[in-house]
C-alpha positions in Angstrom: 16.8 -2.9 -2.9 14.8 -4.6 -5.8 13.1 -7.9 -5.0 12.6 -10.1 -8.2 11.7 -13.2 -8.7 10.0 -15.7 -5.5 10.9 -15.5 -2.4 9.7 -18.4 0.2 6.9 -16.3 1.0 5.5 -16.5 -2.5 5.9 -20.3 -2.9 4.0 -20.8 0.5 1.2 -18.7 -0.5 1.1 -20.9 -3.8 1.3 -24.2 -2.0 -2.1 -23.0 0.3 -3.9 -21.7 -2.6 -2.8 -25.2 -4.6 -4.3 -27.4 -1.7 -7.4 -25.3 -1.6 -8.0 -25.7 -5.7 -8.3 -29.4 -6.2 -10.6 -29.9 -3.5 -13.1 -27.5 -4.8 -12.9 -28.5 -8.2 -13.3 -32.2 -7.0 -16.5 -30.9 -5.5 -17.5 -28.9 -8.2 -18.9 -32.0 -10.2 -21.6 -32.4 -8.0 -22.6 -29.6 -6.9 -23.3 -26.5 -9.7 -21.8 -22.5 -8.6 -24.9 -20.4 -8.1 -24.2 -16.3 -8.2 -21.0 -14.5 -8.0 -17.3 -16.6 -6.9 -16.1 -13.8 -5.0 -19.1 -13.7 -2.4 -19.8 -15.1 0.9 -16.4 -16.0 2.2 -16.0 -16.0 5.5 -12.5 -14.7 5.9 -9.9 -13.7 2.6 -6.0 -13.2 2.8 -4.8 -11.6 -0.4 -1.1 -11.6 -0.7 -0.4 -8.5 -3.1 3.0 -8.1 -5.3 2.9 -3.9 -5.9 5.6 -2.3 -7.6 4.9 1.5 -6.7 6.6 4.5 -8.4 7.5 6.9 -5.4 7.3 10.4 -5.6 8.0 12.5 -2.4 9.9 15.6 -0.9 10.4 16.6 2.5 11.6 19.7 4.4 13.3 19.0 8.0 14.8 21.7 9.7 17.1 22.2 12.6 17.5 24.5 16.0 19.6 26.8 14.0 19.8 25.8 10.7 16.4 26.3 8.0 15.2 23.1 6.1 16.1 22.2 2.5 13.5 21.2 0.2 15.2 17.5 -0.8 13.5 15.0 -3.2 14.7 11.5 -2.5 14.8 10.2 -6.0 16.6 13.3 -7.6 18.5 14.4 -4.7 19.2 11.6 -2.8 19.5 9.0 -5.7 17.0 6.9 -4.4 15.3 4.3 -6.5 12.3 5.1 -7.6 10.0 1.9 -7.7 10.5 -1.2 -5.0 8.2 -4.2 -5.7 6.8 -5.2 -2.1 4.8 -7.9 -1.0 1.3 -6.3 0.8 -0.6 -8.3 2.5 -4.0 -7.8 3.6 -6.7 -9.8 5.5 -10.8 -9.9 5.7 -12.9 -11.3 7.9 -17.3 -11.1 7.4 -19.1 -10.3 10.4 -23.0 -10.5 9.6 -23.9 -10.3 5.7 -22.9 -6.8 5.4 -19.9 -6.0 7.6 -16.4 -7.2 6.8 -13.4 -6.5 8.7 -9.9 -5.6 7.0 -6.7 -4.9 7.5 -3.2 -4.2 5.3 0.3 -3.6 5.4 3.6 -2.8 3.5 7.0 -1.7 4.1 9.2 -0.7 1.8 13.2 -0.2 2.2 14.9 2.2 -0.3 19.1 2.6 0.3 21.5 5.1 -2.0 24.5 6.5 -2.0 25.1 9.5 -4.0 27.4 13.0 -4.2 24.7 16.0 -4.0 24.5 18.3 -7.3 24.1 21.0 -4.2 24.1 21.8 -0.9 21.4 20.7 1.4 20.4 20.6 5.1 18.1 17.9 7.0 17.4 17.9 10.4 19.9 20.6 11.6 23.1 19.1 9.5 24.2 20.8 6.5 25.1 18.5 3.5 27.9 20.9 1.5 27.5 20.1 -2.4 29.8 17.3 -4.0 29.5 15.5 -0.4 28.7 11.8 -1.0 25.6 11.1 1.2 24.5 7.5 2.3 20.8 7.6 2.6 18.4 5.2 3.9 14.6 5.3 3.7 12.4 3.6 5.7 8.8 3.5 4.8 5.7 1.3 6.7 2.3 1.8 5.6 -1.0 0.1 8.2 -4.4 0.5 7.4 -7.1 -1.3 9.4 -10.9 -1.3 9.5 -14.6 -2.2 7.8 -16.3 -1.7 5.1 -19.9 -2.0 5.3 -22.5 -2.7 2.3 -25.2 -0.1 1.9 -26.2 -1.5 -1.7 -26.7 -5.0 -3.4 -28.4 -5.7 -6.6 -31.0 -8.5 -5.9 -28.9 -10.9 -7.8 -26.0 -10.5 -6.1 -23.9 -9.1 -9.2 -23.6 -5.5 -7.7 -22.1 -3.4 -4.5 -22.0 0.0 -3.1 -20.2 -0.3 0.6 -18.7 2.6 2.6 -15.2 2.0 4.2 -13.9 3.1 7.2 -10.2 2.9 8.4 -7.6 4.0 10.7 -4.6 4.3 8.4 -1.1 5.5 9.3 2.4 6.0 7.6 5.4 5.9 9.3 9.0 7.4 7.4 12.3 7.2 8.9 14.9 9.0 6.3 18.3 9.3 7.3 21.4 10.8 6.0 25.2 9.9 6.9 28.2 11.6 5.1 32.0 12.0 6.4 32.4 15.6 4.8 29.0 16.5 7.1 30.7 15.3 9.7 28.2 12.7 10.7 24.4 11.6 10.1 21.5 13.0 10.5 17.8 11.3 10.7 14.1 12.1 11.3 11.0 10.7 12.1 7.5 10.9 10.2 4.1 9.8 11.5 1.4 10.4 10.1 -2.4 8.7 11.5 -5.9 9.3 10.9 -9.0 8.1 10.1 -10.4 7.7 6.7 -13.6 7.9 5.3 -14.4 6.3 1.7 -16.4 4.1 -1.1 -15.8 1.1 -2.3 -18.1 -0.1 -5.4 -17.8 -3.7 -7.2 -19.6 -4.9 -10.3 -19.2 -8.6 -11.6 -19.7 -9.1 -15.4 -20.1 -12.7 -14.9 -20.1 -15.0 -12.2 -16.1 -15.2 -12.5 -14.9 -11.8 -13.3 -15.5 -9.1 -11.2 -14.5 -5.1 -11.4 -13.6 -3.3 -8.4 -13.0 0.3 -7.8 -12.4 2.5 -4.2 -11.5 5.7 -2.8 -11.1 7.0 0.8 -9.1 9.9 2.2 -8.7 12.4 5.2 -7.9 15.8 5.8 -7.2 16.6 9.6 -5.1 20.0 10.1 -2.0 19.9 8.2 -1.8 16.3 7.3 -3.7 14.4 4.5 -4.4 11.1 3.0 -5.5 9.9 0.4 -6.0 6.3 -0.9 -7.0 5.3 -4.9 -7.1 2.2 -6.3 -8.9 0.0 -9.5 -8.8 -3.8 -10.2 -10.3 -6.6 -12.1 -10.5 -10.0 -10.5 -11.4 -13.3 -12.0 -12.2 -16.3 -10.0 -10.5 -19.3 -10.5 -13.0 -21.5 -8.6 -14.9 -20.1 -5.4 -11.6 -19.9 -3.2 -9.0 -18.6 -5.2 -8.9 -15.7 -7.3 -6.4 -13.6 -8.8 -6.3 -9.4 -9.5 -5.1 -6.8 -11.3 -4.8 -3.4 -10.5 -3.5 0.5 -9.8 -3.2 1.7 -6.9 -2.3 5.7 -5.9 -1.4 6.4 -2.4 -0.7 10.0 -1.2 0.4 10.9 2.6 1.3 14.7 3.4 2.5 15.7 6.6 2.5 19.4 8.4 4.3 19.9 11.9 5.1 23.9 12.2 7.3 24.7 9.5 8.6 20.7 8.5 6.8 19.1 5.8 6.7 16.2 3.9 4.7 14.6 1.3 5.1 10.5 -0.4 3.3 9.3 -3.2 3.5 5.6 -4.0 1.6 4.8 -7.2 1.8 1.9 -9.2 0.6 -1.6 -10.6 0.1 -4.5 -8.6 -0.6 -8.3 -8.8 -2.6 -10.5 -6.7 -3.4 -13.4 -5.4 -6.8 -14.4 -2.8 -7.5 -17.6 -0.8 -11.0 -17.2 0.8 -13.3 -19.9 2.4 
């Protein structure tokens, strides 16, 4: 389902980041910003509003009966783009290291009558059937990125990340004409490898761009995103950015691939 508007989540996140304002810019009279906003915090939490656009098929077959090629959105009905709330968290170890981690979950429901017949996980679906469907997705990433580049200023960044990141998908399908429902289970973990480079343009304002991905076997990730960041005062800081995430997973002749891309807005309290 759709979430618009604030939810109490929101508001609390806006009360901390409120509390932590004033007192900095109370303090800001006497004491002059040297170098970058955005460095030198000790820990971040970033609360994230992402609308992704979600593009994914899957192929789960039965004992007996051979899998269906079924996209969620065109098939199933399924809407295409949920706006989550991500949150991530950083904590600096040492002048170079920073740990992070991140997660979102998103919750897509439809009910539709297929165009044609289909068959997931050993049930056929005949065509005209109407099919309650339920997606579950939960994305968890978790790890470091460590700096290998600073400009002597302070203005510029190279750092390699590191990160175990995993996706778990639960689809499942329920119609009365099938005689019953049918569901199926998607994991998919591994460890990534990637780059992460930031540039600031001026003490406030601060582009940021990062890639990582794995290939192990059958299954692949991969993990894009861009932003620009300005600094409100040295705690608080808000972002814009696109982020493209791709997940395909390979176990003997199932298959699946999700693709969540889309804008997001942000905003980080750091200290």
């Amino acid at each position: 389902m759709r979430t618009a508007g604030f939810g109490w989540l929101d508001w609390f996140v806006m009360s901390v980041a409120l509390r932590v304002v004033f007192p900095v810019r109370g303090n800001a009279q006497s004491r002059r910003p040297v170098g970058p906003y955005g460095e030198g915090h000790v820990f971040e939490i970033e609360h994230r509003r992402w609308r992704p656009t979600l593009v994914s098929n899957f192929e789960v077959g039965g004992e007996d009966i051979p899998a269906t090629p079924i996209s969620p959105t065109e098939d199933l009905g399924l809407s295409s783009n949920e706006r989550k709330v991500e949150i991530r968290g950083f904590l600096r170890l040492g002048r170079r290291i920073k740990l992070r981690a991140s997660r979102v979950s998103f919750d897509y429901q439809a009910s539709k009558p297929l165009d044609r017949s289909i068959a997931f996980a050993g049930i056929e679906f005949p065509e005209g059937a109407i099919v309650e469907t339920t997606l579950d997705l939960k994305y968890l990433k978790w790890g470091a990125e460590v700096d290998l580049i600073s400009s002597r200023a302070g203005y510029g960044f190279l750092a390699v990340v590191a990160d175990y990141s995993s996706l778990e998908a639960t689809p499942e399908l329920t119609s009365a004409e099938a005689g019953g429902a049918s569901s199926g289970a998607i994991r998919v973990g591994l460890g990534t490898l990637g780059a992460k480079c930031r540039i600031y343009l001026t003490p406030t304002v601060s582009v940021t761009a990062e890639a990582s991905g794995m290939k192990w076997g059958g299954n692949v990730m991969t993990d894009l995103e861009g932003s620009i960041m300005y600094s409100l005062t040295r705690s608080v800081a808000i972002s814009y950015g696109y982020r493209n995430h791709y997940t395909k997973w390979l176990e003997g002749s199932d298959l699946a691939v999700f693709r969540l891309r889309g804008y997001y807005f942000s905003l980080i309290v750091g200290s």
